[in-house]
C-alpha positions as MATLAB code, in Angstrom:
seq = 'XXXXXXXXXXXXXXXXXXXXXXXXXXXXXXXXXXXXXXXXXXXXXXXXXXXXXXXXXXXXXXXXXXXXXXXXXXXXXXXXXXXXXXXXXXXXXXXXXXXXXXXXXXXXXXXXXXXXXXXXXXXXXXXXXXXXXXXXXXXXXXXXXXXXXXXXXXXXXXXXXXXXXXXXXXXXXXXXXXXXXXXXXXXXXXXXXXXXXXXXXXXXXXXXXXXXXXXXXXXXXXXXXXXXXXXXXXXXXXXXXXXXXXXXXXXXXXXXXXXXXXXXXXXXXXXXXXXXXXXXXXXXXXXXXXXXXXXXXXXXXXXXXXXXXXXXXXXXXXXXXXXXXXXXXXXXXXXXXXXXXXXXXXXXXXXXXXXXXXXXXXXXXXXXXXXXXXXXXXXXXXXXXXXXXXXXXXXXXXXXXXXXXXXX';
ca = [
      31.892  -34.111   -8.126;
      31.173  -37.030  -10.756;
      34.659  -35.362  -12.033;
      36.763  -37.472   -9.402;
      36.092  -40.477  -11.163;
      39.021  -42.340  -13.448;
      41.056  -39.928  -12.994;
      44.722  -39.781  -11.899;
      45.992  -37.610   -9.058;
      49.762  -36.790   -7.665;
      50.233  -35.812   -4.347;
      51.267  -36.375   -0.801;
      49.395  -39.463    1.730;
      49.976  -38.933    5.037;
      50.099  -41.821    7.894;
      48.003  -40.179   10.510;
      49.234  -43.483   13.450;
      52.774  -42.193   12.987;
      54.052  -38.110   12.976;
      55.719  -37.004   10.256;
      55.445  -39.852    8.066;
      54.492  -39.406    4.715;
      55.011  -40.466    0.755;
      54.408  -39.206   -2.587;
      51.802  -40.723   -4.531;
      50.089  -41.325   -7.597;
      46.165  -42.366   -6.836;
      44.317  -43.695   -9.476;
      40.406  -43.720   -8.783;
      38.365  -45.931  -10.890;
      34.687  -45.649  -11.989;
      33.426  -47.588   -8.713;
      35.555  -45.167   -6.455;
      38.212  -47.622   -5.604;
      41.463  -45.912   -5.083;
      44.947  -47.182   -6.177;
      47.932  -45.517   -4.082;
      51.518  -46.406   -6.346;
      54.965  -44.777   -4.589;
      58.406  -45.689   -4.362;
      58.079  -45.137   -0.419;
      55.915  -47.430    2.167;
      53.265  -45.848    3.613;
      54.292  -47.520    7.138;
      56.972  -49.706    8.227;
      56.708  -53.238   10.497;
      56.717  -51.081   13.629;
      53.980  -49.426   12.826;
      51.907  -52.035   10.532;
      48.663  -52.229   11.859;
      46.903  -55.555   12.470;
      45.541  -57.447    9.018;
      47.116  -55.327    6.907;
      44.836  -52.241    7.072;
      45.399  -48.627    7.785;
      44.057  -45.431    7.039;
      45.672  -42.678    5.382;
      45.261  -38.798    4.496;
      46.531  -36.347    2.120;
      46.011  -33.630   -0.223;
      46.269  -34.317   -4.113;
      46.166  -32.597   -7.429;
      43.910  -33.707  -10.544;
      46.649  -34.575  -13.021;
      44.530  -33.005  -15.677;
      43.978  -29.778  -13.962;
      47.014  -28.847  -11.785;
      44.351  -25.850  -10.769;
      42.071  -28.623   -8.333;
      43.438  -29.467   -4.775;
      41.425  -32.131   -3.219;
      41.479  -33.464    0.459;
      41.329  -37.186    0.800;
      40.804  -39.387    3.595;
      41.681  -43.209    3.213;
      39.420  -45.020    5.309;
      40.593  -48.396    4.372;
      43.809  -49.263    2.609;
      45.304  -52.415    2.190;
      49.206  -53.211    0.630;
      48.451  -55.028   -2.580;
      51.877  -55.602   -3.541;
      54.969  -54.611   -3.126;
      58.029  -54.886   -5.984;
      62.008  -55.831   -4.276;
      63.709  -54.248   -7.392;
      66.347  -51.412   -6.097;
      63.089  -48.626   -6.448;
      61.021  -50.589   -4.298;
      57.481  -50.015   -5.024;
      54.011  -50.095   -2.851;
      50.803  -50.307   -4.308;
      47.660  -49.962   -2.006;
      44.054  -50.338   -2.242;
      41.418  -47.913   -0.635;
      38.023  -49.418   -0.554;
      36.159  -46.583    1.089;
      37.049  -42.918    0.693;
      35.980  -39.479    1.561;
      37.179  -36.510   -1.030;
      36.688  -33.068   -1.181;
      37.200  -30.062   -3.125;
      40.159  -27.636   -1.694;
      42.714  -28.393    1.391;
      41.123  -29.438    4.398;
      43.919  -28.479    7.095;
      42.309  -30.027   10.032;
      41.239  -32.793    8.032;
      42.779  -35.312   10.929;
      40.832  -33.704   13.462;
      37.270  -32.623   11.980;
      35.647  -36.332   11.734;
      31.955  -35.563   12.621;
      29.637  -33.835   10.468;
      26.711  -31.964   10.429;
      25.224  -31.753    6.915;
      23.957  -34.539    4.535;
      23.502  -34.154    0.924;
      21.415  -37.242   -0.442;
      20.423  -37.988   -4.565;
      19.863  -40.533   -6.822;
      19.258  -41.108  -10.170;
      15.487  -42.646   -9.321;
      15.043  -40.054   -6.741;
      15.606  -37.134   -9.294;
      13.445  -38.178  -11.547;
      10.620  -38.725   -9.351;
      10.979  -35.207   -8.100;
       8.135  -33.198  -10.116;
      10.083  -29.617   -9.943;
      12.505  -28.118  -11.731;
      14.443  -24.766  -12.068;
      14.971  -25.355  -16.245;
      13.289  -23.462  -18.195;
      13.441  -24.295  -21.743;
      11.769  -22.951  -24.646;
      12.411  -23.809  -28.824;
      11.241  -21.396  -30.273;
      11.544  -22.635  -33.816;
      12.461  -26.237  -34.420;
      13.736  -25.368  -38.208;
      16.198  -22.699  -37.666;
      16.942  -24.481  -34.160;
      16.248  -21.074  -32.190;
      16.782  -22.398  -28.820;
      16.473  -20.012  -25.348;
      17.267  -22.037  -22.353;
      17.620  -20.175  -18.777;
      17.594  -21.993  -15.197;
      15.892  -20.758  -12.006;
      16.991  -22.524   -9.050;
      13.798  -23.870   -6.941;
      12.863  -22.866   -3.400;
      13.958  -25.109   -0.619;
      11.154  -27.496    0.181;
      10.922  -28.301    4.384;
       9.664  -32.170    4.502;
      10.650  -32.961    8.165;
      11.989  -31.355   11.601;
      12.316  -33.005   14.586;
      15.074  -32.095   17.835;
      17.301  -34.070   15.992;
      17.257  -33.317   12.842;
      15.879  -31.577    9.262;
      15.170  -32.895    6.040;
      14.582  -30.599    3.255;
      14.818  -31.060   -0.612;
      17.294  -28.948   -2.012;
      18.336  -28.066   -5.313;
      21.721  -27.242   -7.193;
      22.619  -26.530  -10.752;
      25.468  -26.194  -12.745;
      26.323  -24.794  -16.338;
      29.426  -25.701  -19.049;
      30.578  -23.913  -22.258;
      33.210  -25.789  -23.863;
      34.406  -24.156  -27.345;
      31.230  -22.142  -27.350;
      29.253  -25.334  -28.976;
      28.733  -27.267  -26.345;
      26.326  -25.784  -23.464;
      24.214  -27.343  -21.083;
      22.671  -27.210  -17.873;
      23.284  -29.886  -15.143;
      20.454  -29.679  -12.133;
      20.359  -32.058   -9.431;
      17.787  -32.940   -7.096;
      19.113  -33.514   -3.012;
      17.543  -34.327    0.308;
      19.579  -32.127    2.312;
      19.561  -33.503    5.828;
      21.010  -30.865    8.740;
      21.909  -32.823   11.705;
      21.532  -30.626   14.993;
      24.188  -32.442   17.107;
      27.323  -33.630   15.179;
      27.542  -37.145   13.975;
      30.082  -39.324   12.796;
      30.785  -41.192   10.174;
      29.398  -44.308   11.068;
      26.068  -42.652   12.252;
      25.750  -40.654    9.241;
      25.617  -44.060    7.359;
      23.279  -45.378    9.546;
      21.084  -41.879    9.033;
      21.642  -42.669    5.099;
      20.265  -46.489    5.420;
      17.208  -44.991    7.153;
      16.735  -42.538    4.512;
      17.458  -44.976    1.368;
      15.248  -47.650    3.035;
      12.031  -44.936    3.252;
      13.037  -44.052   -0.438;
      12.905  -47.687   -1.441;
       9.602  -48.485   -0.236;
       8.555  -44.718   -2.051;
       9.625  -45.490   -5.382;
       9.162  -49.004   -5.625;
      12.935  -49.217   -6.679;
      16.801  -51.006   -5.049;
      18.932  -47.619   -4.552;
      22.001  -46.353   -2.294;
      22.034  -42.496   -2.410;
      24.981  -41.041   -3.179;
      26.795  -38.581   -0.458;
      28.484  -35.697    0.335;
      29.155  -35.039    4.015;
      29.615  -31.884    5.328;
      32.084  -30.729    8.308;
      32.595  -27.986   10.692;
      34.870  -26.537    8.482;
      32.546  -26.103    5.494;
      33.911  -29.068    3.438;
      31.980  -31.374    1.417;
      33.198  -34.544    1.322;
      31.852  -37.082   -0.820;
      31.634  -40.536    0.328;
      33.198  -43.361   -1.996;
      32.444  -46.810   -1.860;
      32.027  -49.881   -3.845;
      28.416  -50.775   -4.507;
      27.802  -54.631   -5.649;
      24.714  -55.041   -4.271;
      21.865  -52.813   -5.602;
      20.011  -52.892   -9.046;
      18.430  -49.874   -9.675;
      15.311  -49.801  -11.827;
      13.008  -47.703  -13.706;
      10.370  -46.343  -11.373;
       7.226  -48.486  -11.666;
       4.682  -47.852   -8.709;
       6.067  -45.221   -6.585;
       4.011  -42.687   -4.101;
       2.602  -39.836   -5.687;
       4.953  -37.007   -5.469;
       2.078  -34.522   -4.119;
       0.481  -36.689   -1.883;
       4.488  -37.045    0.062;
       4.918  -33.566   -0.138;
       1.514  -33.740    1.857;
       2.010  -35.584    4.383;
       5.928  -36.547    4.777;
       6.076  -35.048    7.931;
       4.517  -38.059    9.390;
       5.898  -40.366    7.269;
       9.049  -39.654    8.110;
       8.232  -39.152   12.122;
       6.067  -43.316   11.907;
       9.689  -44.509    9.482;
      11.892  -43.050   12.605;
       9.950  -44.627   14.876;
       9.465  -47.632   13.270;
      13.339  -48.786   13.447;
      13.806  -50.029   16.657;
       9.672  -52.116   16.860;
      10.376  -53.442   13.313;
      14.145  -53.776   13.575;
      14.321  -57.198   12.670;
      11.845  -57.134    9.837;
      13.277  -54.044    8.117;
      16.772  -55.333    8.178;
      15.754  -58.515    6.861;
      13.630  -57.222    3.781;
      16.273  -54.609    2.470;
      18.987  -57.162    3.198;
      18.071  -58.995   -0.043;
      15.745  -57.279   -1.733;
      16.982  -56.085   -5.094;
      20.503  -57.843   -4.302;
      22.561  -59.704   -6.773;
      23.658  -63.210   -5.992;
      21.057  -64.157   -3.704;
      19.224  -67.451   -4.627;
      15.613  -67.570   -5.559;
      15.104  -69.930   -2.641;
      17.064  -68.029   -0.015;
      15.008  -64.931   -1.218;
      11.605  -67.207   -0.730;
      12.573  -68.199    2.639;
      13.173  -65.003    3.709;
       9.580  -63.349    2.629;
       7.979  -65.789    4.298;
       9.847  -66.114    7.039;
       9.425  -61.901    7.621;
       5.587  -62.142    6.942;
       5.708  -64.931   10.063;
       7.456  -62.330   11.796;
       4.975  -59.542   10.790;
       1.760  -61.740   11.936;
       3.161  -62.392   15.362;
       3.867  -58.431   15.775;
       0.433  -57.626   14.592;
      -1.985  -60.149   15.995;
      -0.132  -61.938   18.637;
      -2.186  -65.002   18.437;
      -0.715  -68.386   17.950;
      -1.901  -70.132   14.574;
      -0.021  -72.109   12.055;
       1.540  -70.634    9.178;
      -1.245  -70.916    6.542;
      -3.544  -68.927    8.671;
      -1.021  -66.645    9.007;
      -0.210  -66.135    5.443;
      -4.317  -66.124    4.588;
      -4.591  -63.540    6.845;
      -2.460  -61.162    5.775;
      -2.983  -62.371    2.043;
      -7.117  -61.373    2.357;
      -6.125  -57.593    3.830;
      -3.943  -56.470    1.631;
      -5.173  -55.536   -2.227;
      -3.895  -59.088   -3.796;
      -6.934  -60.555   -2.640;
      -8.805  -58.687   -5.401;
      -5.725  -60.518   -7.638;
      -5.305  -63.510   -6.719;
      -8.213  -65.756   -7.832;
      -8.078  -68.444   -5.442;
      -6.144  -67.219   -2.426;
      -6.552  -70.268   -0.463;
      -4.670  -72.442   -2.981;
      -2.122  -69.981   -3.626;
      -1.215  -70.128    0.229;
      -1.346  -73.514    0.469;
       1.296  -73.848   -2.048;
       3.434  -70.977   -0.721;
       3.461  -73.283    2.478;
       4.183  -76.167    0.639;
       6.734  -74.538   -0.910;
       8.451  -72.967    2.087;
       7.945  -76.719    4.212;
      10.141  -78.581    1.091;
      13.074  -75.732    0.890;
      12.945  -75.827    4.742;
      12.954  -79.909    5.493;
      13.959  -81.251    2.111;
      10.626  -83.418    2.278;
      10.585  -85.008   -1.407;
       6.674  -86.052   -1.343;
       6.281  -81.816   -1.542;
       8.696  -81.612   -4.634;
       6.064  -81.907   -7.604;
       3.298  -79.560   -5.475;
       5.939  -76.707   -4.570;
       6.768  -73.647   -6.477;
       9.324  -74.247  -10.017;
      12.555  -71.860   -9.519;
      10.512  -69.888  -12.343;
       7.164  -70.135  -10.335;
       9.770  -68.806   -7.200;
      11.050  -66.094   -9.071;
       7.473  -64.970  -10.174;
       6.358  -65.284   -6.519;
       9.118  -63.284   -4.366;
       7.805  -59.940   -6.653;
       4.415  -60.544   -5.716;
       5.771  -61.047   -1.879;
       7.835  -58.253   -2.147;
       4.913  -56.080   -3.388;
       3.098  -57.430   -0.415;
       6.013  -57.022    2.327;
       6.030  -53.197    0.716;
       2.685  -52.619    1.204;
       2.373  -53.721    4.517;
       4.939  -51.085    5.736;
       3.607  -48.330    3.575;
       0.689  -48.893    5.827;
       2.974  -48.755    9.092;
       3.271  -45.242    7.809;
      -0.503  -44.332    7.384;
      -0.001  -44.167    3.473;
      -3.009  -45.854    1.553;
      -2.608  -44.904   -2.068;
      -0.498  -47.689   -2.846;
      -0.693  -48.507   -6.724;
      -1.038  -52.158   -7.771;
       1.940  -54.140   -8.508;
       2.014  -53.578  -12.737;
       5.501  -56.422  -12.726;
       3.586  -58.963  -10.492;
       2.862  -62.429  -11.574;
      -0.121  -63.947   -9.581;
      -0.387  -67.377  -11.414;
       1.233  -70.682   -9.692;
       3.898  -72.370  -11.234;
       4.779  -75.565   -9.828;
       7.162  -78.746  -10.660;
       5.731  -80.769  -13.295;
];
């Protein structure tokens, strides 16, 4: 439904905290999928204003472009962003989180648990090694070109009693003015959830998912979503993303050797959450973030490969041991040319950030040297929980930087 986006829709927004109370609405939806709700009419009155300013709303609206498309929308959180005294008084709203989907949902109100996932990305869909199209040129000088699309199998990749994962496939084809054609295909994780869930635990299910996909491809990504309910709607979930840079695949997991074995991948990655809570939510809350500072970044590697040690071994020893330790297991000791001094300086590093001792300042890490460092600790943090999950064939880190740069 990439379709939805800036685009402006007419229709009707319903207050679901108060019967019967409704206005007419234009909805503007921008490229991030925040949605802009102008009418003449409040949505609610003082009586009925909830706390802070926020509400939700629902409605059914049509694509101003194509009077033909009726979508459902639910307005998960709005917020009055002004409001004009002129003799048409006029609202204007803000929705920072939305669900949408194709058709009128009557029960929309009603339905809010789900029991389908549909899961892609750009990163994901290209690491995917299968495809339905079919292309063939048959001769590149009178541009004879025969293109037909035959939609994949279903692949199973996990079952439990609580849910399935499977990767799905779906394709669609345009002819506008007879010269333009093309085939769209898209690549899903389609995840069937055997009791219902909510929306809040269907995020949660994404985050799980996303996180096992990060450490896969080597790559910052939030999936996008569509949510299906009991009633057969898909509803696609909209919400701002400022966080994540997504880039090109550099080191991911051979797509054969998941295929292979993601049964217990996924089963050790389940079972993982609650033992490694802490350390997982710590790791993906700034890696591949915008805005966070080179030295909050630092601190936090080290501070999770602490953590990791004292799950591991248990034993008490000071943090250079610690940091050797896990250093000399893991394939950067075949990198790192003098592992011993690269430690030491990682400590030194962390003790200066951590108690602002000046004598450290000329033998800790440069903001460059920092920089350098959190990829090669992030390649390292990656690796350890890739072997959480039994997986081995971990390629080397190709955008590492293993020299020391310190203050001069």
């Amino acid at each position: 439904m990439n379709e939805i986006y800036n685009k402006y829709y007419v229709g009707i927004i319903y207050n679901p905290y108060k019967k019967d109370t409704s206005i007419n609405a234009i909805v503007y939806i921008d490229d991030k999928g925040i949605a802009t709700i102008s009418s003449i009419n409040g949505l609610w009155d003082n009586e009925y204003k909830p706390m802070d300013n926020i509400s939700m709303g629902y409605g059914f609206i049509h694509n101003v472009e194509d009077n033909n498309k009726t979508y459902t929308i639910q307005l998960l959180d709005i917020i009055q962003i002004s409001q004009n005294f002129s003799p048409l008084t006029k609202y204007r709203y803000r929705s920072n989180e939305i669900l949408i989907a194709e058709g009128i949902d009557k029960n929309v109100w009603k339905n809010t648990c789900y029991n389908t996932l549909l899961l892609t990305s750009k990163s994901f869909s290209r690491w995917v090694k299968i495809s339905g199209l079919k292309t063939k040129i048959k001769d590149l000088t009178n541009f004879d070109i025969a293109q037909n699309y035959i939609k994949p199998e279903t692949i199973d990749i996990f079952d439990n009693k609580e849910k399935s994962i499977q990767i799905f496939f779906r394709a669609q084809a345009s002819a506008a003015y007879n010269r333009e054609v093309y085939i769209k295909e898209q690549v899903f994780l389609l995840v069937k959830i055997k009791n219902l869930a909510d929306k809040n635990e269907t995020l949660s299910i994404r985050a799980k998912i996303d996180r096992l996909l990060i450490l896969i491809l080597d790559t910052p990504l939030i999936s996008d979503m569509e949510m299906r309910n009991e009633n057969g709607f898909y509803y696609k979930y909209l919400k701002p993303n400022h966080f994540y840079n997504e880039r090109d695949i550099v080191s991911p997991i051979d797509f054969e050797y998941f295929l292979n074995n993601s049964q217990i991948i996924f089963e050790k990655w389940f079972e993982k959450q609650k033992i490694l809570d802490l350390f997982i939510r710590r790791f993906f809350g700034v890696f591949g973030r915008y805005g966070i500072f080179v030295e909050d970044k630092f601190l936090t590697y080290i501070s999770i490969l602490e953590n990791f040690y004292k799950y591991k071994y248990k034993n008490k020893v000071n943090l250079k041991k610690q940091l050797l330790t896990i250093f000399t297991l893991s394939s950067l000791n075949e990198k790192i040319k003098d592992i011993d001094n690269y430690v030491e300086t990682l400590k030194i590093t962390r003790n200066y950030l951590t108690h602002s001792e000046e004598k450290h300042e000329k033998k800790s890490l440069s903001n460059i040297g920092m920089d350098k460092t959190n990829r090669v600790l992030e390649f390292l943090i990656r690796e350890l929980l890739l072997k959480e999950l039994s997986i081995e064939n971990i390629k080397g880190c190709k955008y590492c930087s293993y020299d020391i740069i310190k203050n001069q």
